[in-house]
Each structure stands twice: as C-alpha cells, then as structure tokens.
PAROMI-606567 format. One line per field, with one value per residue (C-alpha): x, y, z; residue number from 1; residue in one letter. Coordinates in pm, 1 decimal, padded with zeros to 6 digits. Layout:
residues N
px: X|... .
py: Y|... .
pz: Z|... .
num: NUM|... .
residuo: A|... .
***
This chain:
residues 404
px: 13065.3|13318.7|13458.4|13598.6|13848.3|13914.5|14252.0|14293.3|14624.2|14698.2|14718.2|14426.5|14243.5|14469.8|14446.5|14025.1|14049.1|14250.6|14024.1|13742.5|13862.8|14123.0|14097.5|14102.1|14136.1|14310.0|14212.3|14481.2|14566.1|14603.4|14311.5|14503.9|14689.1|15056.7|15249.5|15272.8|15644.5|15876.8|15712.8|15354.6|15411.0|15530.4|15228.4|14998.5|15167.9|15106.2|14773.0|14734.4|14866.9|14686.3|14322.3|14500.2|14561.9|14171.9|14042.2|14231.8|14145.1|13768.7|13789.2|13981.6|13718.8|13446.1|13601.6|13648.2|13270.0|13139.8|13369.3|13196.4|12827.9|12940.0|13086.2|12765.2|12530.4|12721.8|12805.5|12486.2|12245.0|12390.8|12497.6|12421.3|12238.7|11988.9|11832.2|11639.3|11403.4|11194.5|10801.4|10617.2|10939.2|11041.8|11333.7|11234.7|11445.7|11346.4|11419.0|11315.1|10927.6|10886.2|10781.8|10489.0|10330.3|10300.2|10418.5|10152.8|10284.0|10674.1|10710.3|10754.6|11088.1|11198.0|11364.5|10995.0|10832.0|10680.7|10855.5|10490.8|10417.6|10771.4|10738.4|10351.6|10550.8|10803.6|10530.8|10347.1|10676.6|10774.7|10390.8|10495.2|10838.1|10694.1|10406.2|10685.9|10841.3|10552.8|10439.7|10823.9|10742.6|10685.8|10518.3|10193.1|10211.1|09855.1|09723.8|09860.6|09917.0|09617.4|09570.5|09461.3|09086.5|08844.7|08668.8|09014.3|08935.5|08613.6|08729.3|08918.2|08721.0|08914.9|08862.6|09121.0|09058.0|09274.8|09477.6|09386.3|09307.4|09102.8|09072.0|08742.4|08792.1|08419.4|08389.1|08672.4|08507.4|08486.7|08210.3|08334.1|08618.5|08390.9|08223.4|08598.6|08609.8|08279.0|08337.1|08631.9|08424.1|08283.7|07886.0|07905.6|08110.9|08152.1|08156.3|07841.7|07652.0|07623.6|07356.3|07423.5|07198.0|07401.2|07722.8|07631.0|07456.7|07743.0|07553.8|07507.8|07803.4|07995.8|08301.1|08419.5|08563.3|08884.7|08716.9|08550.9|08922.0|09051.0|09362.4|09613.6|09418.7|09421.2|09751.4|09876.4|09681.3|09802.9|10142.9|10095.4|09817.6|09845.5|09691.5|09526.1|09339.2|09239.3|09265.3|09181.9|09217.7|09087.8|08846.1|08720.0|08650.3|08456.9|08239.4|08184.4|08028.7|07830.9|07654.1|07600.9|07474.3|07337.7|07176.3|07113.6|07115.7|07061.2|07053.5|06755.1|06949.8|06726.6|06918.2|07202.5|06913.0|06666.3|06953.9|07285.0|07220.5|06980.3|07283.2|07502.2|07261.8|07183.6|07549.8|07710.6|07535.0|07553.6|07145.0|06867.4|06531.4|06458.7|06084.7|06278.3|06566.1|06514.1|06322.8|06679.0|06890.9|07286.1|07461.9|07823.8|07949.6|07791.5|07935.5|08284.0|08261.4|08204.2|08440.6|08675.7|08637.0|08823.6|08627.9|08298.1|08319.7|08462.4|08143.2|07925.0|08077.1|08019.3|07621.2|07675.5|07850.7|07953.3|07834.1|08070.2|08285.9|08224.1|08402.6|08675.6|09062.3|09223.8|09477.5|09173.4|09004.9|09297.1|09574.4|09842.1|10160.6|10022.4|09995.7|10180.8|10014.0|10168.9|09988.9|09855.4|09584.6|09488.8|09098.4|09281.3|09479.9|09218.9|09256.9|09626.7|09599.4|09304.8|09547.9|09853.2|09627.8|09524.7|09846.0|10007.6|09742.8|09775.0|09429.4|09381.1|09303.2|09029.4|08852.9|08839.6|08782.5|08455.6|08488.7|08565.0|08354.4|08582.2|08676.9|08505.8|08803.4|08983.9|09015.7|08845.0|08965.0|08651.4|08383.9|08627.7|08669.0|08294.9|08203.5|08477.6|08328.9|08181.7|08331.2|08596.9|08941.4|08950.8|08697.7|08874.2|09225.1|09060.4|08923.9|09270.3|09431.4|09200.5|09283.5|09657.3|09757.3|09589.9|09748.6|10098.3|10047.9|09932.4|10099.9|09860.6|09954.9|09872.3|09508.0|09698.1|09409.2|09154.8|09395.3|09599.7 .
py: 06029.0|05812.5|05889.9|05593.9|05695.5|05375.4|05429.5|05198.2|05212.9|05421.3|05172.8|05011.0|05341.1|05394.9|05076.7|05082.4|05411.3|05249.1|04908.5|05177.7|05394.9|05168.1|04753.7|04542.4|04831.4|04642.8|04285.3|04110.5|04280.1|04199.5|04150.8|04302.1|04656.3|04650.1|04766.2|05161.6|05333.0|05463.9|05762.5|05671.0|05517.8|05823.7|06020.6|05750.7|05805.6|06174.3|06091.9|05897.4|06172.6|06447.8|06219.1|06150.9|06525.6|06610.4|06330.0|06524.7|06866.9|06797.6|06639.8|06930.8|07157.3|06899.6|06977.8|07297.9|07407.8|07165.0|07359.6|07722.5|07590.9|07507.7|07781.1|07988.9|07829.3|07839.6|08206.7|08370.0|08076.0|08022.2|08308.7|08423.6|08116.3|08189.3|07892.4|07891.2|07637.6|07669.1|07805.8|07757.6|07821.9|08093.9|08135.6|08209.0|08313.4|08109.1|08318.2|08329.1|08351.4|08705.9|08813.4|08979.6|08713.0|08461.7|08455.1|08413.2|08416.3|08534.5|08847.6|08996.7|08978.8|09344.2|09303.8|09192.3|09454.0|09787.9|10084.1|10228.1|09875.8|09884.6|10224.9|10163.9|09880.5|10117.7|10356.7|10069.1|09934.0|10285.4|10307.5|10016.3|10143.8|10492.8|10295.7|10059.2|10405.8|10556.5|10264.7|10309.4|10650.8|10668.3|10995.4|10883.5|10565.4|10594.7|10655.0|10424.0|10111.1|09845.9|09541.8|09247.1|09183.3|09030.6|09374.4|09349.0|09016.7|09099.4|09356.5|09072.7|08844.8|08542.1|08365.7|08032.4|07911.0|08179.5|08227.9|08615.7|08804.8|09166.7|09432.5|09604.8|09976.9|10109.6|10416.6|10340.9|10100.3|09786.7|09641.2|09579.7|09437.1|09175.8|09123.2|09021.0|08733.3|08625.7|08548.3|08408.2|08131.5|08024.2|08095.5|08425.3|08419.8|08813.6|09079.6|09260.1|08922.8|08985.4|09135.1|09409.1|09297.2|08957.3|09160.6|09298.6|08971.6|08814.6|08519.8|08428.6|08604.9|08312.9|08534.7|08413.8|08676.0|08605.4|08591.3|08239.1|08054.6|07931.3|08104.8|07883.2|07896.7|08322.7|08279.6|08064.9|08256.6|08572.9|08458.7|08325.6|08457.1|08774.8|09095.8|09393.9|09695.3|10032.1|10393.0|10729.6|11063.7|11024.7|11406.0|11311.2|10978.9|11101.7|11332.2|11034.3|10810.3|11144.7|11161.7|10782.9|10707.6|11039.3|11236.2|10985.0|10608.9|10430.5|10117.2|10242.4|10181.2|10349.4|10357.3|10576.4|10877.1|10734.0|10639.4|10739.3|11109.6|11234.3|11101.5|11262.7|11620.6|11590.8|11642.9|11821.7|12049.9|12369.4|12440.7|12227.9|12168.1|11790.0|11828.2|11850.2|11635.2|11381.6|11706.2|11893.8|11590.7|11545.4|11850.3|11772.6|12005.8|11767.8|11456.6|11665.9|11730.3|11408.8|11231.5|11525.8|11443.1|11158.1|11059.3|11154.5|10957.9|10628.0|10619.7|10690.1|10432.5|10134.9|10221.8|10233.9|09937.3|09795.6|10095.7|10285.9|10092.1|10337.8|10662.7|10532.1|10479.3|10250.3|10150.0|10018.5|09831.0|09699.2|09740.2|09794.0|09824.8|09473.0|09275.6|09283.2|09363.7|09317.8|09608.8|09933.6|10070.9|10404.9|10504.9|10816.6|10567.8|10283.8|10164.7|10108.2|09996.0|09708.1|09581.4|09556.6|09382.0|09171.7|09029.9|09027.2|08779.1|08584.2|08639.3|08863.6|08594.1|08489.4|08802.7|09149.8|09478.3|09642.0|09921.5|10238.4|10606.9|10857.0|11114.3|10926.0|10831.6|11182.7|11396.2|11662.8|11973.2|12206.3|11938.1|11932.1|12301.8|12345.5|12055.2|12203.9|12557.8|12709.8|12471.9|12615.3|12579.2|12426.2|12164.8|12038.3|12057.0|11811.6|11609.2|11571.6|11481.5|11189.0|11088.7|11224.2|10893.2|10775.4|11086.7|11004.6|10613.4|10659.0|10981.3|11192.7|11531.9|11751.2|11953.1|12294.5|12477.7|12379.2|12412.8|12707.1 .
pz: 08839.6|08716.0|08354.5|08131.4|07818.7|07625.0|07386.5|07124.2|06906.3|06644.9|06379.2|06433.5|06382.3|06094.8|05951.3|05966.5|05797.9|05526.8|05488.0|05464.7|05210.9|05005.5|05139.8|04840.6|04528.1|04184.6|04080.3|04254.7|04557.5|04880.2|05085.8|05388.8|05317.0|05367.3|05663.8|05677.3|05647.9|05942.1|05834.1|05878.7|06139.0|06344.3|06206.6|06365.8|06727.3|06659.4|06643.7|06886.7|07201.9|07029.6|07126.2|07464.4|07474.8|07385.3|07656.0|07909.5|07843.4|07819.1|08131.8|08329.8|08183.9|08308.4|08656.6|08633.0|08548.6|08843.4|09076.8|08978.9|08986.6|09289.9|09424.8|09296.3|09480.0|09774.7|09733.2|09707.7|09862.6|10187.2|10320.5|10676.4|10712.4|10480.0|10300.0|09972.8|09813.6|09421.0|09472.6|09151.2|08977.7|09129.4|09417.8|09734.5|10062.7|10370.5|10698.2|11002.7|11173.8|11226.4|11596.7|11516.6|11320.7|11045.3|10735.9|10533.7|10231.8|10074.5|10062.4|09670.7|09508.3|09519.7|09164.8|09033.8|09243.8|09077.6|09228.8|09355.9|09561.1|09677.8|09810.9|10008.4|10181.5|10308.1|10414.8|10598.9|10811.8|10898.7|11045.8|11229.4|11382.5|11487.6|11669.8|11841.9|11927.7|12068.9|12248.2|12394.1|12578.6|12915.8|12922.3|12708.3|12850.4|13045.3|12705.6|12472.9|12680.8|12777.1|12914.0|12710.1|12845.0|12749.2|12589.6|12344.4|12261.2|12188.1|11938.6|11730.6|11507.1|11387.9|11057.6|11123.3|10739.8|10623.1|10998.3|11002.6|11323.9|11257.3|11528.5|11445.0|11518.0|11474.0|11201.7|10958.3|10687.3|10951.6|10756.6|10426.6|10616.3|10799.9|10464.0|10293.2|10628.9|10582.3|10189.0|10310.0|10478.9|10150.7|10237.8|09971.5|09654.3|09681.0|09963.6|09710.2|09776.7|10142.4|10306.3|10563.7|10865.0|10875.2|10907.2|11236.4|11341.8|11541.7|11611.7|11218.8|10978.6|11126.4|11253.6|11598.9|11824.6|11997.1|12347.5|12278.0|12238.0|12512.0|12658.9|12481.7|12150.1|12224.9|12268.4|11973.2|11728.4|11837.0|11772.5|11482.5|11273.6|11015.4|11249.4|11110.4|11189.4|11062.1|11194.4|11105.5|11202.0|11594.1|11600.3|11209.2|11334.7|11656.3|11453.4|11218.7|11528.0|11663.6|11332.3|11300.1|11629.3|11792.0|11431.8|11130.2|11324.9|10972.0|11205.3|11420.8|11707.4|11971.8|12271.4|12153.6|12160.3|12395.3|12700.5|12597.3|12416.4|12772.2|13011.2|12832.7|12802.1|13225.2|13342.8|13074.5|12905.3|13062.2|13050.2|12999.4|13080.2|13154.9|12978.5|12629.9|12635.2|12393.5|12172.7|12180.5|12094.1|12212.5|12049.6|11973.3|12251.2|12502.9|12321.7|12361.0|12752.7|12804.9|12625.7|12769.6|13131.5|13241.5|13576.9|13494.0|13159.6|13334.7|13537.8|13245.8|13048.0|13261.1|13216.2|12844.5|12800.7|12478.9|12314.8|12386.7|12100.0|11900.6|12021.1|12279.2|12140.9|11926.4|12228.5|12404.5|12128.6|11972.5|12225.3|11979.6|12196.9|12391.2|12045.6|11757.0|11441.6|11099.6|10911.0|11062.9|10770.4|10750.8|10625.4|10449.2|10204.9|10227.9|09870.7|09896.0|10193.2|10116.1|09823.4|10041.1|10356.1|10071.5|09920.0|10273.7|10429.8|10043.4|09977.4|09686.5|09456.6|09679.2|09752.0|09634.6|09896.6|09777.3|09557.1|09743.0|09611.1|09514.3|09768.4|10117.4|10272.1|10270.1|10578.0|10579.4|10753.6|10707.8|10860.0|11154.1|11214.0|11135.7|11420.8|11633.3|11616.9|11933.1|12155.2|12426.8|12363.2|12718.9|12648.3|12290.5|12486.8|12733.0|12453.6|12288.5|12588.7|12588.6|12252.4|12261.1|12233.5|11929.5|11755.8|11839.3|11785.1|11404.7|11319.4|11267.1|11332.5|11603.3|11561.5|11636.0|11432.9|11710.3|12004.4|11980.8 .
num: 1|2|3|4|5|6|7|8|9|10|11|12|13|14|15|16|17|18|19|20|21|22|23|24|25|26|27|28|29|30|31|32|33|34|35|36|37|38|39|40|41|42|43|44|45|46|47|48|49|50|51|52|53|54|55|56|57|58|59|60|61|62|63|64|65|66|67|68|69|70|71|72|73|74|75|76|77|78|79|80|81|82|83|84|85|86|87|88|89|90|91|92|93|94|95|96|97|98|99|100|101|102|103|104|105|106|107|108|109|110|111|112|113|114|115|116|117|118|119|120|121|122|123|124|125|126|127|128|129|130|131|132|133|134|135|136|137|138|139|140|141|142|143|144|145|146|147|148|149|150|151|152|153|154|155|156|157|158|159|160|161|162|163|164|165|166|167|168|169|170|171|172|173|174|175|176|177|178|179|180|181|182|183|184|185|186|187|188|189|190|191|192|193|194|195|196|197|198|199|200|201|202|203|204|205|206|207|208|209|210|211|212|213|214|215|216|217|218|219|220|221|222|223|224|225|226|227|228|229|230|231|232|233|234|235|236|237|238|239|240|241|242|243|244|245|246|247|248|249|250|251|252|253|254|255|256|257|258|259|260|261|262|263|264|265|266|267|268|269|270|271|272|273|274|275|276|277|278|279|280|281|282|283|284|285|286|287|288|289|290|291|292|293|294|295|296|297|298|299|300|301|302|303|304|305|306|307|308|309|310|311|312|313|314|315|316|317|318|319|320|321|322|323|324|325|326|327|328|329|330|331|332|333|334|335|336|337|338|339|340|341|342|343|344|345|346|347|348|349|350|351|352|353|354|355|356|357|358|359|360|361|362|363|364|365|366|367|368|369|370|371|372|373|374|375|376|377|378|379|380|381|382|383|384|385|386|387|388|389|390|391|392|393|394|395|396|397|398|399|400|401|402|403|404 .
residuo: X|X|X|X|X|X|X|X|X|X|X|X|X|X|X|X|X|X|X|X|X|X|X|X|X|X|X|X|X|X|X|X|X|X|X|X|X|X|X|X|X|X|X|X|X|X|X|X|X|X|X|X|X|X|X|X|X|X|X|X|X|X|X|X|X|X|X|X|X|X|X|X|X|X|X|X|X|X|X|X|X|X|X|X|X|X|X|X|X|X|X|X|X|X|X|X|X|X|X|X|X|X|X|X|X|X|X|X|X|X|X|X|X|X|X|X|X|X|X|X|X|X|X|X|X|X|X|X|X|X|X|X|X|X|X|X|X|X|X|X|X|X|X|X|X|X|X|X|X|X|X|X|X|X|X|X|X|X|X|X|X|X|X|X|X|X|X|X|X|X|X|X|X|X|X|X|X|X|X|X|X|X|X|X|X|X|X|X|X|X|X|X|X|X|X|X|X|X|X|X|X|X|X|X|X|X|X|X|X|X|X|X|X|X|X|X|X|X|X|X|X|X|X|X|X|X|X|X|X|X|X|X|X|X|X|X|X|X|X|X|X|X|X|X|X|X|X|X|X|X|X|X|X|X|X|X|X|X|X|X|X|X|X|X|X|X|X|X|X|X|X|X|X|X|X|X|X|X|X|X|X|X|X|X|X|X|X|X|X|X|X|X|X|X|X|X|X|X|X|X|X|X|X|X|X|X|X|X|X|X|X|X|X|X|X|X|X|X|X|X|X|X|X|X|X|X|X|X|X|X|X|X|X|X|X|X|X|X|X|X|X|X|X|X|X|X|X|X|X|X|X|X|X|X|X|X|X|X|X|X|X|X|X|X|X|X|X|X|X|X|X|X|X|X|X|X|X|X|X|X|X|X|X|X|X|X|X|X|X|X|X|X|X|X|X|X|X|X|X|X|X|X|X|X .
***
C-alpha cells in the first residue's frame, strides 16, 4: 500500500487559522489580515517540519509493526514445514496422514485439553507402541502374527458413512459396539432403539463385513479408515464365552451343546460314558484341554467352523501386527475408552455408547481362580501358551497365580 502525505505551507495553515479566528474584526479593517512579522514567520516554518516530522514517524512505525506481524506468523506457523489453516475459529496444525490411518478429525489442542483426557491419550498410544513392540519379537511370532484371510475380513464390519473399520472380538461388549454403527446408518436414532436379534442378523443390521469389498476397496479402506477393536483379559474372556455358549446360551444357540460341547467331552475328558454326554454337559476342564492342545484343536476347529469366533485369539480375528489400528480398547476401562473411540472417529455428537452397569467390566481375579481350580497346572500352562500371545500384545500381565 502506497501512502500519500500532502504538505501545504505554513502560512496558508497559518493564515486560515487567522481568517477563522480574527478575518475582518473592527468596522474598517481589512478584509485580508496583514502580512505576519520576521518573527511569525519563523514560527510558521517551525510548524511546518514538526508535521513533516510527525508524517515520518507514523509512517516508520507503520513499517515497523508490518515487519513483526510478519515475522510472527512466520515464526511459529511455518516451522518444520508445518502448515496451519482457521477451523470454526479455532487454529489448527495440518501435518501429515498418519500410517496407520485417517485422520478423522484434529486432534485436541493440548492447551484446551483437561489434564485427565490428556493423560487416557497417553495411555492409549503407549498401548499402541508396546503392541508394535511385541508384534517386533521373533520368539512369539507364531502367536501373534496372521495372515490377512478372508476369516479376518470377516471379523471387520465397515460403516463407509462415517469411514470406520471395527474388528469384532466376540465377549468384550461387541454388541453395543455394532449397535453405535448401525445408528450411525441413520435407520435408529439411539443404540437403546435397537433391537437385539437385528444386531446379530448380518443380513439386515446393514453392517457390511470387509470380505464383500473387492481387494482394492479392502485395501484403500484399510489405509485409510479409523480402526478399532476391543480386548480383555484373554482366561476372563474364555470363561466369559464357556458360560455364554456351553451353560446359559441366552441366544438358544443349540449347536454349541448339541455338536460342539459332546466333541469336545469324546476326546478330552478323561472318563465318560457316551449314554450321558449331552446329560453331563462340557465342564470347563474339557473346554481347557482342548483349547490347550495345539493339533488336536486345529482338526476340531475346521468341524466347528465359524463358531469357534468366540474363544480363539485376538491376533487371529483381528490380526493386529498385519493392520494398523489407531486405538486398542480395553473391556477393563471400557467407559474411557468408548469416549476416546468416540471423539477420535468425530462421532460423539452423533451417537452416544450405551450406558455401562457399574462394576461389569472389571477383572475379576476370584471367578478366574475359582474356574481355574482343579485343573492341572500342565493343562492351564498349555492353555497359556496358546494364548501367550494375546497376553504380551495387550499387556496384560502374566497369570503367575494359576501357573506357578
């Protein structure tokens, strides 16, 4: 911008301010006022540099505060090639796509985040780092790595109008979580609205699975999308599934007692009679040998089929060192974890995790010992070898109390 500082002379400024206070006082004077003194005359050029004087300095001081806006902005908005743009009013650092997914949404200004959300998110990325670590050693590699199959893709139900991928890790709370996607959708206002038989009804909840992309579509969303999933402690969660399938089946699910529970009884448990197989039920000791022997249960498992979702790791369901999720959540903290899963996929203004009763999600280390009871040390050493994996992967700690 080009400034314009118009000088006029000193008398003429002088000589208004005279016309305006004095022109024409006393009957006969002159109309004009007379010409000032040698003295006057010097106090008019006076004048006349100090306004030159004032035009100049307002002008260097013009200059001067463009210079340090400037160098502001360039000091703290451009560094290390970091760009920034205004988001509903608020500044907002644009960096790079992260490799494990989209960015849904930006992440919470740190200086506007409480101390306790600021913390979880800590808590949640150093979940992430000890499962990159883990996925890193060699020596539990048999157990923690898996191909991405089609019994994976299975696992992960898509909802595209929100770009969200969920790994559905049976016995942890999956169906409130596939009760948050379907609201998504827009059928239900609220997760309370839904009824339970549709959740499980894969043909009408309107969830897609993964598997029914095409390899490119696989592909892009799982490079692209937000990806979740949920764990627990791996034995809590197995007695979980034994008691939901094999004892109370809410779902009257017949096959789990009627096939699964009498192949299970005929080669492992150490006595039986075949006349009262279905009578006696699957005790958890059987369920443990089985899981527990590696070759035996391979075999087995190919006759269950997809049943067996419900007890086998979270490295095959979800193959965690093969994709890259963005948030690991635990059952044992679900409700900070639902708010966090929320805000990071930028919908917890749409939706709302159900409420959660007080006291479900905690572990429970007397229901474990009391389930674990009776069993050989040998057979539950065998069992955690299975699932060694899944311990190290999530951190949860060693179950020295049943092995030692």
């Amino acid at each position: 911008m080009t400034l314009h500082f118009y000088s006029f002379p000193a008398q003429t400024l002088f000589y208004g301010g005279l016309s305006l206070l004095g022109g024409g006082g006393g009957g006969g004077g002159s109309r004009y006022p007379e010409r000032p003194s040698p003295l006057a005359d010097a106090a008019m050029r006076h004048h006349g540099w100090l306004l030159r004087a004032c035009a100049l300095v307002l002008l260097f001081l013009m200059f001067v505060t463009k210079f340090i806006s400037y160098k502001a902005v360039n000091d703290y908005g451009e560094v290390a090639g970091v760009q920034n743009w205004t988001l509903s009013g608020h500044k907002v650092a644009k960096l790079s796509m992260p490799t494990s997914g989209k960015t849904l949404a930006p992440q919470q200004d740190q200086s506007s985040a409480s101390p306790a959300t600021t913390e979880w998110e800590g808590v949640l990325a150093q979940r992430i780092q000890l499962l990159s670590t883990v996925c890193k050693d060699s020596q539990l590699r048999n157990s923690t790595h898996v191909p991405i199959s089609k019994f994976v893709l299975d696992r992960i139900f898509v909802c595209d109008k929100h770009s969200i991928l969920f790994c559905q890790t049976p016995k942890v709370g999956n169906t409130q979580w596939k009760k948050v996607l379907i609201a998504l959708n827009g059928t239900y206002s609220s997760v309370e609205e839904i009824p339970e038989n549709l959740v499980h009804d894969h043909e009408k909840n309107g969830l897609p699975r993964l598997s029914s992309f095409k390899p490119q579509e696989v592909a892009l969303r799982l490079n692209s999308y937000f990806k979740f999933f949920i764990v627990r402690d791996p034995f809590e969660r197995l007695i979980s599934a034994f008691k939901d399938k094999f004892i109370k089946n809410p779902r009257f699910e017949p096959w789990y007692k009627h096939d699964i529970a009498p192949a299970i009884i005929r080669k492992y448990r150490k006595s039986h009679r075949d006349s009262g197989l279905s009578a006696s039920g699957l005790h958890f000791e059987d369920f443990v040998r089985y899981l527990g022997d590696t070759e035996g249960r391979r075999r087995m498992d190919r006759q269950f089929g997809e049943h067996i979702i419900h007890w086998v790791t979270y490295a095959e369901l979800c193959a965690p060192c093969d994709i890259r999720y963005d948030v690991i959540g635990h059952h044992e903290t679900l409700e900070r974890d639902a708010a966090h899963i929320l805000r990071r996929a930028a919908i917890d203004h749409l939706v709302s995790y159900p409420a959660i009763p007080p006291g479900i999600t905690r572990y429970n280390k007397t229901k474990v010992e009391r389930y674990f009871s009776g069993i050989s040390k040998r057979d539950i050493r065998r069992l955690y070898e299975r699932f060694e994996g899944d311990f190290h992967l999530f951190g949860y700690p060693t179950p020295d109390f049943l092995l030692l």
